[in-house]
C-alpha positions in Angstrom: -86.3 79.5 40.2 -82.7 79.3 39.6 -80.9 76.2 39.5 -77.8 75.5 41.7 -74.8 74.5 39.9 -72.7 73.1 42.8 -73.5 70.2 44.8 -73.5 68.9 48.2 -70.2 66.9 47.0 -68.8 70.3 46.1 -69.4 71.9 49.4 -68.0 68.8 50.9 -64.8 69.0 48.8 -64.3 72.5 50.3 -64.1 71.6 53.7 -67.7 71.9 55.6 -67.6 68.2 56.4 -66.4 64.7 56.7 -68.1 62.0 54.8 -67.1 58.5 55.2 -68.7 55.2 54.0 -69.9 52.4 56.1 -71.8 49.1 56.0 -75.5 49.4 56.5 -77.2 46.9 59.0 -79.3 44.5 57.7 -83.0 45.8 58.0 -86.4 43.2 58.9 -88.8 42.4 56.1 -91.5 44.1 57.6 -89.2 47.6 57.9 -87.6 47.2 54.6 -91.4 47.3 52.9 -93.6 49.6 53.4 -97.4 49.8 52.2 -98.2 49.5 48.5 -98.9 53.1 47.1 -102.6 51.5 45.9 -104.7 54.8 47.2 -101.9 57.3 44.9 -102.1 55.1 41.5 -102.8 51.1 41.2 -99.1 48.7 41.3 -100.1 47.7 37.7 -100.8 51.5 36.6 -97.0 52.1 37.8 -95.3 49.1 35.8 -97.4 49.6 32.7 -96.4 53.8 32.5 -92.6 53.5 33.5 -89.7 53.2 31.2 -88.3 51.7 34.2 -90.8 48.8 35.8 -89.9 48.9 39.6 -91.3 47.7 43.3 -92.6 50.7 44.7 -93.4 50.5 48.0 -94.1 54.1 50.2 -95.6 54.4 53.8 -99.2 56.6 53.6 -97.6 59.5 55.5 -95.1 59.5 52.8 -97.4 58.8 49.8 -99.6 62.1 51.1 -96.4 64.1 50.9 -95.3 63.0 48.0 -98.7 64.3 46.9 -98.4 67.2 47.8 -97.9 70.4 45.9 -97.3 73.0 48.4 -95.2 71.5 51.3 -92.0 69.0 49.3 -88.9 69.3 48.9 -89.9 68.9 44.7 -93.4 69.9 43.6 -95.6 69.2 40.7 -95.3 73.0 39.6 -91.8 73.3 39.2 -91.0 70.9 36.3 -88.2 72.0 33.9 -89.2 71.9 30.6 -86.1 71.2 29.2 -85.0 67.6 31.4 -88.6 66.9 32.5 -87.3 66.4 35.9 -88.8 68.4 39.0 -86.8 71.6 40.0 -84.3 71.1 42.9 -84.7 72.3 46.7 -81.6 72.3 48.2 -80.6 69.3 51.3 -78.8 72.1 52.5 -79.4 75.1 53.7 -80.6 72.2 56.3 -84.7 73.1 56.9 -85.8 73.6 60.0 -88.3 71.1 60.7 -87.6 67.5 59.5 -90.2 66.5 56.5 -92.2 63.1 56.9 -90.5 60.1 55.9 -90.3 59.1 52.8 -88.5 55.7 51.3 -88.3 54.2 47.9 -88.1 50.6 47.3 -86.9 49.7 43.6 -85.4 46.8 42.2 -83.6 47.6 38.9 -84.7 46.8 35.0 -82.6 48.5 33.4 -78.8 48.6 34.3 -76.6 52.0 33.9 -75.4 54.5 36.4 -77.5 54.4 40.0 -77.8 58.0 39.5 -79.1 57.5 36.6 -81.5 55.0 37.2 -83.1 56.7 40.5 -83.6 59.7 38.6 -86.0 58.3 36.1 -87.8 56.1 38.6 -88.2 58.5 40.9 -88.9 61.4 38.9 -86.1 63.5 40.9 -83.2 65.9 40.1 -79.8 64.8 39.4 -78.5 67.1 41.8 -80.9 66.1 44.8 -80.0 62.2 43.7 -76.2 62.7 44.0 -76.8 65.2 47.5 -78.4 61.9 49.0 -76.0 60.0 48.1 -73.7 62.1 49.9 -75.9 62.3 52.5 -75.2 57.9 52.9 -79.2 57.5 52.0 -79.2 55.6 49.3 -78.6 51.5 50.1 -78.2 48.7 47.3 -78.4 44.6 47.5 -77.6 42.2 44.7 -81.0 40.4 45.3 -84.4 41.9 46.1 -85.2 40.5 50.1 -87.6 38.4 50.7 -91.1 40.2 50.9 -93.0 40.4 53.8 -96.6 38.6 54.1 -98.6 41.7 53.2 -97.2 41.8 50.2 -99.4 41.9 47.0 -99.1 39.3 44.3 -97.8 41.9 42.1 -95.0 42.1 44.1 -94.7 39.0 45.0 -94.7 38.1 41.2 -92.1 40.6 40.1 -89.7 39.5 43.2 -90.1 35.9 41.8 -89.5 37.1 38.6 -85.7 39.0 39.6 -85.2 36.0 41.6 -85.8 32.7 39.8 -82.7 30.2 40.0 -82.2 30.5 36.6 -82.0 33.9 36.4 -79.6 34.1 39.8 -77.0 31.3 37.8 -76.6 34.2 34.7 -75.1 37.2 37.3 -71.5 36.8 37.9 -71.9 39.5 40.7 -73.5 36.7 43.3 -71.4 33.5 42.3 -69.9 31.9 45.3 -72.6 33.7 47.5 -75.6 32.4 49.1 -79.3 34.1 48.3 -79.1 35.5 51.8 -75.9 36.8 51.4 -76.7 38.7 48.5 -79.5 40.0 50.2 -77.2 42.0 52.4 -77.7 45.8 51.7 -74.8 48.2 51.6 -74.6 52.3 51.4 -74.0 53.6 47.6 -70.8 55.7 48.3 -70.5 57.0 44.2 -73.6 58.6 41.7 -71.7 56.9 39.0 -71.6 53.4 40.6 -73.3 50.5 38.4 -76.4 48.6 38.9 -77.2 45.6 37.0 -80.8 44.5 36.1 -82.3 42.7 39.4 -80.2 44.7 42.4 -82.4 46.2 45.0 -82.2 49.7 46.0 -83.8 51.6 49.2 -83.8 55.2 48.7 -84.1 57.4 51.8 -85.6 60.3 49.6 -86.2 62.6 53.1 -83.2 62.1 55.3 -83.9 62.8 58.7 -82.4 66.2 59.8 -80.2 68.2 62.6 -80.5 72.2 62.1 -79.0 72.2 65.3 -75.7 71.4 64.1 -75.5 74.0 62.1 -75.9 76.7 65.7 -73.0 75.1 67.9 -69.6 76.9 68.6 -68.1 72.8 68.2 -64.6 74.0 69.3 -66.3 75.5 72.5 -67.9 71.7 73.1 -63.9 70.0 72.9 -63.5 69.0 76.5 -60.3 67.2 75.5 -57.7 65.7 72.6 -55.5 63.4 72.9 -53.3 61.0 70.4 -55.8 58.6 70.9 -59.5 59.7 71.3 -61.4 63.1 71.4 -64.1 63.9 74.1 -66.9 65.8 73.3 -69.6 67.8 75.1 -72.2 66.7 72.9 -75.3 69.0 72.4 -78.7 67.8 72.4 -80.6 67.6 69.4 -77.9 66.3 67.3 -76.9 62.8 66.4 -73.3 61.3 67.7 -72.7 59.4 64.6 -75.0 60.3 62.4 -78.3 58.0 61.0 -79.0 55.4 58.3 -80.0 57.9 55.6 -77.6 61.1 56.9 -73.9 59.9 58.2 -73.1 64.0 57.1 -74.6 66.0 59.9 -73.1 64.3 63.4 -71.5 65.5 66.0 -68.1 62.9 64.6 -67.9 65.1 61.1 -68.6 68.7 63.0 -66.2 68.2 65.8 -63.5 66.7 62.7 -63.5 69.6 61.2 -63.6 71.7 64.1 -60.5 70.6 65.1 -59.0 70.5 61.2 -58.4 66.7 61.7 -56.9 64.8 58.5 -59.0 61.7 59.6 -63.1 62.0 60.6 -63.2 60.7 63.6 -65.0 57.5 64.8 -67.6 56.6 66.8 -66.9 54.4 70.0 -70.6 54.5 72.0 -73.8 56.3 71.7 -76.2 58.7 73.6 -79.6 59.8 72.5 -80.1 62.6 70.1 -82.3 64.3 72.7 -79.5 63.9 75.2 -76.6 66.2 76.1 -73.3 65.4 77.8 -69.8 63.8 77.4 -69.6 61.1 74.0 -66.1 59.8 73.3 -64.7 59.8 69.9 -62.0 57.8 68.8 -58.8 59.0 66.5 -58.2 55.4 65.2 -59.9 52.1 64.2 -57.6 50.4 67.3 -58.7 52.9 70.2 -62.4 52.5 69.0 -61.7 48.8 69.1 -60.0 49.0 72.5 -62.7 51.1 74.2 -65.5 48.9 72.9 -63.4 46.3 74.8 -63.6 48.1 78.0 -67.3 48.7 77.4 -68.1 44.9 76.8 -66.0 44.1 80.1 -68.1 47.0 81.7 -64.9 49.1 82.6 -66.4 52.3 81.5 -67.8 54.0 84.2 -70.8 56.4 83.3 -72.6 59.3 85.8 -75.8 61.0 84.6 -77.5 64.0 86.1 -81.4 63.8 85.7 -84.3 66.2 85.6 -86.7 64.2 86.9 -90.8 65.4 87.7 -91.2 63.9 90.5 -88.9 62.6 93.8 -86.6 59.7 92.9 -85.7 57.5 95.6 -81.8 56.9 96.1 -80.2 53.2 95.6 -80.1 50.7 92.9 -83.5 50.6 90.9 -83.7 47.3 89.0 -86.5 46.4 86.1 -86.1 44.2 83.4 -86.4 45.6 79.7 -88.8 44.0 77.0 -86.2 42.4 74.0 -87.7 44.4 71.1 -85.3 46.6 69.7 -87.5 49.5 69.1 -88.9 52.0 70.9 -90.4 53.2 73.1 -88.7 50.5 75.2 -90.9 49.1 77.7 -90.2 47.2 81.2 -91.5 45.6 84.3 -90.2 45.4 88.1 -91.4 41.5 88.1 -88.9 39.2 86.3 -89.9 38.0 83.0 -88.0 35.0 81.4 -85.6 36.2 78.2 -85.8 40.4 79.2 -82.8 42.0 79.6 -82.1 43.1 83.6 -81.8 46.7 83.7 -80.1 48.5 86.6 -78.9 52.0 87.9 -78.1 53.1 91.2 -79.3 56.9 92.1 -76.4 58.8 94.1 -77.9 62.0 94.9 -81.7 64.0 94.0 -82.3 67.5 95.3 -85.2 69.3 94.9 -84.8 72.1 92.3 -87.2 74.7 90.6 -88.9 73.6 87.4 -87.0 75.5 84.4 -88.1 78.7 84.2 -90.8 79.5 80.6 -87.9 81.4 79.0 -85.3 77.9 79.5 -88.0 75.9 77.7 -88.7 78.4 74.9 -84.7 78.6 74.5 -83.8 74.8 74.2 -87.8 73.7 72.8 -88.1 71.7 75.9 -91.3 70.1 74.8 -94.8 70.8 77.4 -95.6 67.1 77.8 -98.4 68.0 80.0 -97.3 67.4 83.3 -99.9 68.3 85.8 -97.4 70.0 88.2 -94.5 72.6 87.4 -93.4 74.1 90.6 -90.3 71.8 91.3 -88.3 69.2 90.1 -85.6 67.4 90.6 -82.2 66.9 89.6 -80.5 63.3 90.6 -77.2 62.2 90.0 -77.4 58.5 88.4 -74.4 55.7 88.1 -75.6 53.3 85.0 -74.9 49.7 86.5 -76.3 48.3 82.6 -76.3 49.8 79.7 -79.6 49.5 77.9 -81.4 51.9 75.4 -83.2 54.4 76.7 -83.5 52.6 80.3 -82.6 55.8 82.2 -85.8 57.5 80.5 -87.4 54.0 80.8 -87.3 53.0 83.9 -87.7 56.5 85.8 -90.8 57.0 83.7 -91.8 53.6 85.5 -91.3 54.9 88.8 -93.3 57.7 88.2 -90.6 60.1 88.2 -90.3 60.6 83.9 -87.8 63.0 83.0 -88.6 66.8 82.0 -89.1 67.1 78.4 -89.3 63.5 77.4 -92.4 63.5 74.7 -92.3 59.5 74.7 -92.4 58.4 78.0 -94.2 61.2 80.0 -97.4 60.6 78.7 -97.4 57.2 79.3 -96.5 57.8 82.4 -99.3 60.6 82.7 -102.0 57.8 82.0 -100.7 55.2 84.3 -100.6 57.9 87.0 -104.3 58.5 86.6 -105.2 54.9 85.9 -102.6 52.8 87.7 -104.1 49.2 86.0 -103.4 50.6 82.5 -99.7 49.2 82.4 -100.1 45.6 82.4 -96.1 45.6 83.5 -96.7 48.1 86.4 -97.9 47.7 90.4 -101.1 46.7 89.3 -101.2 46.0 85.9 -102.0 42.2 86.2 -98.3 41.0 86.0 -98.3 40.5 81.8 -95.9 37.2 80.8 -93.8 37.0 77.5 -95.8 34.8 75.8 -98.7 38.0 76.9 -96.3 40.8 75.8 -97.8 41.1 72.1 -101.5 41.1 73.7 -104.2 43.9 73.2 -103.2 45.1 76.5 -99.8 45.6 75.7 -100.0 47.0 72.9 -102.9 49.4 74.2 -99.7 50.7 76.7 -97.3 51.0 73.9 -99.5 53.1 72.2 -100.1 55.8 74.8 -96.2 56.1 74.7 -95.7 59.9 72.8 -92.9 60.3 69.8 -89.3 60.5 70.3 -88.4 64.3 70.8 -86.9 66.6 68.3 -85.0 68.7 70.8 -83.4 68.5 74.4 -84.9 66.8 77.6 -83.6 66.3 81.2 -80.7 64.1 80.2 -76.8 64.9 80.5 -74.2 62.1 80.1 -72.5 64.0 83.2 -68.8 61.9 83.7 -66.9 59.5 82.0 -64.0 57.5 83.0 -62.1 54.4 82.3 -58.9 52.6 82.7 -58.8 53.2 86.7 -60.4 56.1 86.3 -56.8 57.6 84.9 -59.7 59.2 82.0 -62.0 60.9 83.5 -64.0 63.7 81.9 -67.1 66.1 82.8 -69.0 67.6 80.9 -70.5 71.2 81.4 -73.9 72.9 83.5 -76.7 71.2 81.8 -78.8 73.3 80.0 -81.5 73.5 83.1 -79.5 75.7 85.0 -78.9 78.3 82.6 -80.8 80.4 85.0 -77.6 80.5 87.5 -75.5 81.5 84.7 -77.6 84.8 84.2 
């Protein structure tokens, strides 16, 4: 195969994209580790061979693919002789499927370039390192973080060993900073950038993806520029801001260099990937500032139009939202002490045909096995809060879950057939917080589908603020492409 001589940084350079850096948030323990990679090779088997003695930790999903010899970005059987590192498979051209997470956990032994250093751990190409870099998926910490309880004593023993007091007092990096402080992770911005012995690294070796990104006219999806801000008609399917291990591929770097702007522009709220509509993007670090303002104050006024399954009633629909910041995100329409109130008040719903076989193939509207397909219907919805997913959330409580939603549909599916099987629903037996970790809940959780990969019934339809003196709507939403024919 031949080898590519220009990198992701060169294609950059050249104008396809924005790249910016930006703090990381601070991940849990029981995130930032994954599963030992025991049933691949033993912890001990991986210290002992390695020029470079490292935590490893891998999920099993990844540890399978990183088996693998047929289905990798790098495989087994294209080793180059002359470097001893695996042969390189592009980030870009961007694939079109995402590939199953994989993450790296290393803490360093040997200090040098982080290039460098990932690329004999990790066994990867120099050019694939320095692409994820680009790419924002490649974190560092001055200290290793504290392990989680599963950990083995293996690692516990070599994160007590890059961690000892006495050790900590001989790096002038983390004087004057507290253990948790140094603990902090941050994005790598530069292949060249040094790591001493004992900083942690988290490598994000398969960032997640948007091919669809690479389809939209983004000068066609401009609904308006001004000094200030930019308003965009965001497609679904893409990401407004990008993700923790790709900051390249968002809808803030496309619609930059669509416009041939000399700053990226900057993220000032967020919609769901699988969501369409109007996203505001701010020219400047004090507009971003001022509109996060408004949205604290709850001065930005947001409309969403709604495919919904089944009849939605109109008026305020209130539920209160389980505080776990992860999906899916469930609630209940009985108060539960310390859950977040969610409400939204439903303006209009017409009954409307289901999208036609043709609309679903064309946007990969997902078959969530929904019993009935004859009608649905459309409702225009006013967010009173602003919660994750609580549009999706709470209509999929009602009964009503949106068109294309592969996480809450099914779940709402079983509940449908079996009403008792939500402990938060009607007759689920009224579950409690100090309850919401029980078998029963987690039972529900569980029959909650993935997160989809492409569009559901979700537009952000208006936007306005300051009076309403902005106010901005965003195009048809993509299930009424049928009038436009």
């Amino acid at each position: 195969m031949a080898r590519c001589s220009q990198t992701l940084s060169g294609v950059l350079f050249n104008g396809l994209f924005f790249t910016g850096t930006r703090r990381s948030p601070r991940i849990g323990q029981d995130s930032l580790f994954c599963a030992l990679i025991g049933e691949a090779r033993s912890f001990r088997q991986s210290v002992v061979v390695s020029r470079t003695p490292r935590l490893r930790f891998l999920s099993s999903s990844a540890t399978a693919f990183a088996l693998s010899t047929n289905s990798g970005i790098v495989r087994n059987e294209d080793c180059d002789s002359d470097t001893g590192h695996l042969e390189y498979h592009r980030l870009l051209p961007c694939p079109p499927h995402n590939r199953p997470p994989r993450v790296e956990h290393l803490v360093v032994f040997e200090e040098g370039p982080v290039l460098e250093y990932i690329c004999k751990a990790l066994n990867l190409p120099s050019l694939y390192v320095t692409d994820l870099i680009d790419f924002g998926a490649v974190y560092y910490a001055l200290v290793c973080p504290t392990p989680p309880p599963t950990a083995t004593e293996e690692q516990i023993g070599i994160f007590k060993r890059v961690t000892e007091p006495s050790v900590l007092k001989k790096r002038s990096s983390i004087k004057g900073k507290t253990v948790r402080e140094a603990q902090k992770t941050f994005r790598i911005t530069k292949p060249d950038e040094f790591v001493e012995v004992g900083t942690y690294l988290r490598v994000h070796v398969h960032p997640k993806r948007f091919p669809r990104s690479y389809e939209i006219d983004w000068k066609s999806r401009v609904l308006a520029v001004t000094d200030t801000h930019v308003v965009l008609d965001k497609p679904a399917a893409t990401s407004v801001g990008g993700t923790t291990d790709n900051i390249v591929e968002s809808c803030a770097n496309f619609a930059s260099r669509a416009l041939g702007l000399d700053s990226p522009l900057l993220t000032t709220h967020q919609i769901d990937n699988c969501t369409e509509g109007c996203v505001v993007l701010a020219r400047s670090k004090d507009f971003c500032s001022y509109f996060h303002g408004l949205i604290r104050e709850k001065k930005v006024n947001k409309v969403y139009l709604a495919l919904a399954a089944a009849p939605v009633p109109i008026g305020v629909i209130s539920h209160y939202m389980r505080p776990v910041n992860m999906a899916p995100r469930v609630v209940s329409e009985d108060f539960i002490e310390r859950w977040h109130l969610c409400q939204l008040e439903v303006l209009e719903c017409r009954e409307v045909s289901w999208p036609s076989p043709e609309i679903e193939r064309e946007y990969s509207i997902e078959d969530c096995g929904w019993p009935s397909k004859h009608k649905a219907y459309e409702c225009k919805i006013k967010l009173l809060t602003g919660k994750t997913h609580q549009i999706r959330a709470q209509l999929a409580a009602i009964g009503s879950p949106i068109v294309g939603d592969s996480m809450y549909m099914p779940a709402a599916i079983r509940e449908g057939d079996d009403p008792k099987v939500n402990p938060f629903g009607k007759n689920g037996g009224a579950a409690t917080d100090s309850q919401n970790d029980s078998a029963a809940v987690l039972e529900w959780i569980g029959l909650h589908g993935k997160e989809p990969t492409a569009a559901i019934g979700l537009q952000a339809f208006q936007i306005s603020w300051d009076d309403d003196t902005c106010h901005y709507t965003s195009g048809a939403p993509w299930w009424r492409s049928d009038d436009k024919r």
